[in-house]
N, C-alpha and C positions, 0 to 999 in steps of 0.2 A: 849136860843133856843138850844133844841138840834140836833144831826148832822140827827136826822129821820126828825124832822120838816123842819129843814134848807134844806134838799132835797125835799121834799114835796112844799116847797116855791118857790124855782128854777124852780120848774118841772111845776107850774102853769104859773109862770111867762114866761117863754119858751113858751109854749102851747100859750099864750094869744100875746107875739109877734108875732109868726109866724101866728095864725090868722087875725093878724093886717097886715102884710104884704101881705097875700094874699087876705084879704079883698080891697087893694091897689092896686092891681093886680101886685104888686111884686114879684122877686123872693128872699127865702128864701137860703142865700148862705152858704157853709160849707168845711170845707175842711176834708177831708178821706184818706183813703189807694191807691183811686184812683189818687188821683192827685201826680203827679210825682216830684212838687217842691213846696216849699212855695207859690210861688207866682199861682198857679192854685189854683184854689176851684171848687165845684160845684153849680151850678146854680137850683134851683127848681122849679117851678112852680105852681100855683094851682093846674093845670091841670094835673098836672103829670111829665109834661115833664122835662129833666135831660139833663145839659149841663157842660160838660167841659167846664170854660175858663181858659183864662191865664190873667192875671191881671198885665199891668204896676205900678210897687212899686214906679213913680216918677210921673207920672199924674193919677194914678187910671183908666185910659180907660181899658176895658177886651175886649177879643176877644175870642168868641165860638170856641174851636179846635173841639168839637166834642159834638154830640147827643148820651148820653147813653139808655141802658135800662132799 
């Protein structure tokens, strides 16, 4: 496989996760430049909506800090 294919492959697989989690009505989570430590990500939602949390690294419970835009 080459590395054009092998990204082609990724990039469907991605795409068909995240329609699956929001078919779920889950959020798709991610971490960026916005989150300040390891432990925040961003939270997504179908609908749009954009949340900072902050994610316990010893029981995984997250906590919303904040709604972006």
């Amino acid at each position: 496989m080459t590395q054009h294919e092998l990204d082609e492959h990724l990039l469907l697989t991605t795409k068909e996760a995240i329609a699956r989690r929001f078919a779920s009505n889950l959020p798709v989570s991610y971490h960026d430049e916005r989150c300040p430590t390891d432990s925040h990500f961003i939270y997504e939602y179908r609908d749009g909506r954009k949340f900072l949390v902050l994610q316990d690294e010893f029981t995984m419970n997250y906590k919303a800090i904040s709604q972006l835009e």
